[in-house]
C-alpha positions in Angstrom: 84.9 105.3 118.9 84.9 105.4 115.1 86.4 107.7 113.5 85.9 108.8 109.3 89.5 110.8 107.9 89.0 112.3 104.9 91.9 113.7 102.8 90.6 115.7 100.0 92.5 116.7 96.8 92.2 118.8 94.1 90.6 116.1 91.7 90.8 113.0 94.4 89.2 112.1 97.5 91.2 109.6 99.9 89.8 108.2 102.9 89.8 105.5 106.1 87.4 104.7 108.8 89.4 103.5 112.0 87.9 101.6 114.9 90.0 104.0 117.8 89.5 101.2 120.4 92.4 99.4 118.3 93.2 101.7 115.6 92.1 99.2 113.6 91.3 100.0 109.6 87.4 99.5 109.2 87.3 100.2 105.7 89.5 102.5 103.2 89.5 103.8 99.6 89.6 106.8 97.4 87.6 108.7 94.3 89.8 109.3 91.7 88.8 112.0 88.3 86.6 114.3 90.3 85.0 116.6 87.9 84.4 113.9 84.7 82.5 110.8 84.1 84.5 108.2 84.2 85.5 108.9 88.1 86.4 106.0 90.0 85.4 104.7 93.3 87.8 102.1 95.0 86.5 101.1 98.5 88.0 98.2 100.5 86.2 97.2 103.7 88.4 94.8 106.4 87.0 91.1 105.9 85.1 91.7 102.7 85.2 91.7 98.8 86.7 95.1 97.5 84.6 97.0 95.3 85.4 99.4 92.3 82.5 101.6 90.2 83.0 103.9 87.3 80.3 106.9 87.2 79.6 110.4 87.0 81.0 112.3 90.0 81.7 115.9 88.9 82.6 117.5 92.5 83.8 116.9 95.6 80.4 116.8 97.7 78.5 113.9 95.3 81.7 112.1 95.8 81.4 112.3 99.4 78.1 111.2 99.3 78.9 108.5 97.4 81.6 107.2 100.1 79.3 107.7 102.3 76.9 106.0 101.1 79.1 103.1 100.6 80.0 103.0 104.0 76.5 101.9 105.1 76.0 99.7 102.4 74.6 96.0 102.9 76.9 94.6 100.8 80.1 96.5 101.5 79.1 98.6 104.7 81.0 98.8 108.2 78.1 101.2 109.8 74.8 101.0 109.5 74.0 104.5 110.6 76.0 108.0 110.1 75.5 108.4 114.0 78.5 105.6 114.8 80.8 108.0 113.5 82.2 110.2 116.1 84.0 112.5 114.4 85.2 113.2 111.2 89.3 114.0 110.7 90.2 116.5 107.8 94.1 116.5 106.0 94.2 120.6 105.6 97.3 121.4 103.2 97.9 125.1 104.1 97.0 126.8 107.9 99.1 129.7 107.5 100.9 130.7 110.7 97.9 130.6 112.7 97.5 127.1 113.6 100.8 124.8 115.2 98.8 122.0 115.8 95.2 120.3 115.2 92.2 122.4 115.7 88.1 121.8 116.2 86.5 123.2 113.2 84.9 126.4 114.1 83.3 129.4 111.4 86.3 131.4 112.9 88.8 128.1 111.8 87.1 128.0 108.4 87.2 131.9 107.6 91.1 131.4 108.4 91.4 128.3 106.2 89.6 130.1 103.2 92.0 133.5 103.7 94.9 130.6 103.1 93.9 129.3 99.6 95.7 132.2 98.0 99.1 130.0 99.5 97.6 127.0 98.0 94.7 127.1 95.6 94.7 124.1 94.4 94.2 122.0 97.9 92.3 124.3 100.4 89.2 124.6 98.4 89.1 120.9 98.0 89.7 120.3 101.7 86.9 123.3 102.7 84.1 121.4 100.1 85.4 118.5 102.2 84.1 119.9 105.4 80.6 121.2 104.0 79.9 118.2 102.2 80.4 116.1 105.5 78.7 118.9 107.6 75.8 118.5 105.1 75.3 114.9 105.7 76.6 114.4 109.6 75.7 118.1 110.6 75.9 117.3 114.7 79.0 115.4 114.3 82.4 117.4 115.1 84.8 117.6 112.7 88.9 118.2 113.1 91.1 119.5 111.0 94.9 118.3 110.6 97.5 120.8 109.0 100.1 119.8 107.2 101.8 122.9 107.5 101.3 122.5 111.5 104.3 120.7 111.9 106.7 122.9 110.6 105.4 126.2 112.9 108.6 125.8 115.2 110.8 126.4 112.8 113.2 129.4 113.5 113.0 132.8 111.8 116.4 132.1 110.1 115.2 128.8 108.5 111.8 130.3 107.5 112.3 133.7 106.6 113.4 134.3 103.0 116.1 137.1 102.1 113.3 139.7 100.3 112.2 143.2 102.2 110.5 142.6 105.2 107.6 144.4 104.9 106.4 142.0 102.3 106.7 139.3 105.1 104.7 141.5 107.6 101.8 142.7 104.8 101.8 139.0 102.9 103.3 136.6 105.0 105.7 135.5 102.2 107.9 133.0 104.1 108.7 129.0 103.8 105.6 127.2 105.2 106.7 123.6 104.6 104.3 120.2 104.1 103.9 116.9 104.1 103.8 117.7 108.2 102.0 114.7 109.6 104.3 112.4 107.7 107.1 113.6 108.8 106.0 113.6 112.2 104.8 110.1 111.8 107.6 108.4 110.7 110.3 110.5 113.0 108.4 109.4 116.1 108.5 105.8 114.8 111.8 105.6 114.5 113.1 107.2 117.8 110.2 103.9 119.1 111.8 101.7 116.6 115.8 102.4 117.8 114.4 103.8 121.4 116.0 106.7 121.0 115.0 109.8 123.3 113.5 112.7 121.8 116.1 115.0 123.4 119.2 115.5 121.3 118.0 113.6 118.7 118.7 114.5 114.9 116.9 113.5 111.9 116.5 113.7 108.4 113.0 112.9 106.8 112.7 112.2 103.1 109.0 112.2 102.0 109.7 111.1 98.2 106.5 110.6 96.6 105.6 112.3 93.4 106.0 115.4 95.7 108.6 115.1 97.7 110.4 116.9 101.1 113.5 116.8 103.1 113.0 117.4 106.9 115.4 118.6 109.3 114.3 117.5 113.0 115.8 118.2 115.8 114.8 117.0 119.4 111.6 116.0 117.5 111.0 119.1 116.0 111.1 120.7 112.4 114.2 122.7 112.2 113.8 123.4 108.2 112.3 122.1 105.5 112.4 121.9 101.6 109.2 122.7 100.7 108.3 126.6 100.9 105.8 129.2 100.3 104.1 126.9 98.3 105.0 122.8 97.8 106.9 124.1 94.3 110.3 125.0 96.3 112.7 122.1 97.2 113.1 119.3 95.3 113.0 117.6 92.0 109.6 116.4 92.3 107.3 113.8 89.7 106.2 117.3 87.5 107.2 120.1 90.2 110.7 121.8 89.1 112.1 122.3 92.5 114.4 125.2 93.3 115.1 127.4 90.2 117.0 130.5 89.8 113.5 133.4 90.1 115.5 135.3 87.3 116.0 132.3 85.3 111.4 132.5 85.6 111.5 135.8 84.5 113.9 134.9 81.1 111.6 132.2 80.0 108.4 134.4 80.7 110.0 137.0 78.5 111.4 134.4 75.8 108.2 132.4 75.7 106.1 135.5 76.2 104.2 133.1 79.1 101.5 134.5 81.6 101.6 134.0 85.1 99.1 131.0 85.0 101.7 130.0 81.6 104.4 130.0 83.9 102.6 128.7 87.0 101.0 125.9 85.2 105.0 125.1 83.5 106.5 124.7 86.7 104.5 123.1 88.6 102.9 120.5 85.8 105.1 120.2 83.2 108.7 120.3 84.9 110.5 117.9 87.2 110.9 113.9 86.2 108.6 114.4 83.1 110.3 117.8 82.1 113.7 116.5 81.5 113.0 112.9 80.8 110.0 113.3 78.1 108.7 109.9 79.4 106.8 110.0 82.6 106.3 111.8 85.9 106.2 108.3 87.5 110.1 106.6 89.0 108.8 103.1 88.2 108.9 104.4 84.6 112.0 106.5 84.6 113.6 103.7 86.7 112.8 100.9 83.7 114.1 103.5 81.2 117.5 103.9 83.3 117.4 99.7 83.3 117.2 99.9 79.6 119.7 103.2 78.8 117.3 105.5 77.8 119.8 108.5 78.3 117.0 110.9 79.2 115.9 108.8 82.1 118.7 108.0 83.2 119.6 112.2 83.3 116.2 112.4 85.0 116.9 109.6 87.8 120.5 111.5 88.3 119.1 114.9 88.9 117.0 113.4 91.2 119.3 111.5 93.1 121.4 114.8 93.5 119.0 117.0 94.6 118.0 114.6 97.2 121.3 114.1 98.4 122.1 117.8 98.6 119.4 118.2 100.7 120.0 115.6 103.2 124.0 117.0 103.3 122.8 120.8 103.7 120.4 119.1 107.0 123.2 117.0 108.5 125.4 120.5 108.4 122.1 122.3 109.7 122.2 120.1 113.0 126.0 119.3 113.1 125.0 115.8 112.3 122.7 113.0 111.7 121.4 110.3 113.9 118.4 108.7 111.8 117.8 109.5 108.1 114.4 107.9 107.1 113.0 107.1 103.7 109.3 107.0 103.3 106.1 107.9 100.6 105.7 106.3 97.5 109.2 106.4 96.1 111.2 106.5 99.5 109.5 103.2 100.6 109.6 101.3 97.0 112.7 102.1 95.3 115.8 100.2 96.1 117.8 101.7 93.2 117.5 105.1 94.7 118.2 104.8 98.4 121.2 102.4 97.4 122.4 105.8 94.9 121.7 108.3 97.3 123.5 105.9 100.2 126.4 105.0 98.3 127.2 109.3 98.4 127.1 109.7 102.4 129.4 107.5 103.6 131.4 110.8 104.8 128.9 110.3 107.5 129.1 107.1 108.4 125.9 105.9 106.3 126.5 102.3 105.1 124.0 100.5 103.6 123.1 96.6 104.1 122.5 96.2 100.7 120.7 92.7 101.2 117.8 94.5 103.6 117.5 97.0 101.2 116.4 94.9 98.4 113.8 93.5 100.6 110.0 94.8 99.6 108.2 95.0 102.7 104.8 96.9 104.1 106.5 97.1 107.8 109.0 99.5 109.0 112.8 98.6 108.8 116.2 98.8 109.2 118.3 99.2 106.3 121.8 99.8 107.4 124.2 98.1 108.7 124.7 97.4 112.5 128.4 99.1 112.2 126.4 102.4 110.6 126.9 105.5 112.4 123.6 106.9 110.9 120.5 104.6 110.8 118.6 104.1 107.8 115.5 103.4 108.2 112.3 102.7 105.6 108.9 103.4 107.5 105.8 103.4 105.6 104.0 106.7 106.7 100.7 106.9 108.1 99.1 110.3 107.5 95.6 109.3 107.8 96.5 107.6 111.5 97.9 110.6 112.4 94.5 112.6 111.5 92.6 110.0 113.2 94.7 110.3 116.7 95.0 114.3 116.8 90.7 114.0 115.8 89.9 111.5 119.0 92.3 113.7 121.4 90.8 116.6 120.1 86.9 115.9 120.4 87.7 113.8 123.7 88.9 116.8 125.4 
């Protein structure tokens, strides 16, 4: 069986086709700049020459089209026809509370994912163009789709109910949500494989640092809490996002600035976090080489960070009355040395300690970072969202 998984974004298109008989990678790559002319195409098929264009590719269905296309190309192809692909997985950013795990696309499944793009306008329109540009082209072929939000549905009321009148949760459904779901279910079951650990009485913390970022609490394999909210803006410290903020300390600045809601929106969410307070770059490679070379505004950024992080992972470990596993994975979690040795160095009141020497080490596995005497396991486990899709999509259309 292969499978396509497509993970749409608001101006980006990633995606992989997997061979299911050995979850093998058949091919992978992403569009980059929807919406302008110089958009990129990066596709890099197993056993052949990797291939990059630059064109016009000004929404989300032309750019499927042009994977697509790819795909079954002579020269970079792995199909030679659209009807070897058995299904086709879709990463969906916001489900609401209606779905707790992986659905079949149905009209009823799409009318609910469209009444969700008020909780996130900037990823479910992306993901629905997704699904009608692949139904367009592979219109027999069943699609999936794979909720990030899915994960976090058995969370308690306590964890996911914010302290506002209730009515507005009953009329509006105003409550934490949470993301970055399939990661973080990912990488927990890999570790309790990796350290053959059973799922019962089992507590971890889950740190998706990426340029978004989320803590997760899971407990007996499930999400207890989360950072993220409402919306992927609560938590914290993220590459633009601001994190948790005082709401009156919104209301201030709106007034001061005289800002509109989409001023304000667009503030927090864009011009905030790592590039807010260090003026130099939304990226921790860059803040990190500014920290190297005393740039005090990096190196207040990079602290900040750190801290928030670190709170986080505390407030968790008092939320289960401990911590077994505490995983670092994404982007940052996965490639920055400096900042699990920081955030480390800070929880050895729980019996963390670091092997400094594995934690140096740059690797694509998964691995072990503490030491053997370490009462909590560190582990770094490069996660696998799009393996995730690709599994829930075969069980699903197989059933």
């Amino acid at each position: 069986m292969k499978l396509l998984v497509l993970n749409c974004g608001s101006s980006s298109l990633k995606y992989q086709v997997f061979n299911m008989q050995d979850e093998s990678v058949l091919a992978s790559g992403r569009v980059e700049r929807i919406g302008m002319e110089d958009a990129i195409l990066t596709h890099e098929p197993a056993g052949k020459e990797k291939i990059k264009q630059v064109k016009q590719i000004l929404e989300h269905k032309t750019a499927i089209l042009e994977v697509l296309e790819v795909l079954r190309s002579k020269q970079a192809g792995v199909i030679q026809d659209f009807s070897e692909i058995s299904a086709v997985g879709h990463r969906i950013v916001h489900g609401g509370e209606d779905f707790s795990a992986s659905v079949l696309i149905t009209p009823e499944v799409m009318n609910t994912i469209t009444e969700c793009i008020d909780l996130a306008p900037l990823h479910n329109p992306a993901n629905i163009l997704g699904i009608e540009a692949a139904r367009e082209s592979m219109p027999d072929t069943p699609q999936v789709a794979v909720f990030d939000t899915a994960f976090h549905q058995t969370m308690p009321k306590k964890a996911f109910l914010y302290p506002i009148p209730m009515q507005l949760y009953k009329k509006y459904k105003v409550r934490r949500y949470g993301f970055h779901g399939t990661s973080h279910k990912y990488v927990s079951e890999k570790a309790l494989e990796i350290l053959n650990i059973p799922l019962e009485s089992s507590k971890i913390i889950s740190c998706h640092i990426g340029n978004g970022g989320s803590v997760t609490a899971i407990l007996d394999g499930k999400s207890l809490d989360t950072s993220m909210g409402m919306t992927p803006l609560e938590g914290l410290m993220m590459g633009t996002r601001s994190g948790d903020i005082d709401p009156a300390a919104v209301l201030y600045i709106m007034n001061k600035e005289e800002y509109t809601l989409q001023d304000i929106n667009s503030m927090l969410n864009k011009h905030s976090g790592l590039i807010g307070i260090s003026g130099i770059s939304s990226d921790m490679r860059e803040i990190e080489e500014g920290l190297l070379n005393g740039n005090e505004n990096a190196t207040l950024a990079f602290d900040m960070y750190e801290y928030r992080i670190r709170k986080y992972i505390g407030a968790y470990a008092a939320a289960m009355n401990g911590v077994d596993v505490l995983i670092f994975t994404a982007g940052v979690g996965e490639n920055s040395p400096i900042l699990r040795k920081k955030i480390c160095e800070n929880l050895t009141y729980l019996g963390v300690e670091l092997d400094s020497q594995a934690n140096e080490i740059f690797s694509k596995s998964a691995r072990m970072v503490s030491t053997p005497n370490s009462k909590v396991k560190v582990l770094v486990i490069p996660t696998n969202e799009e393996l995730v899709i690709a599994r829930d999509t075969q069980r699903i259309v197989s059933s």
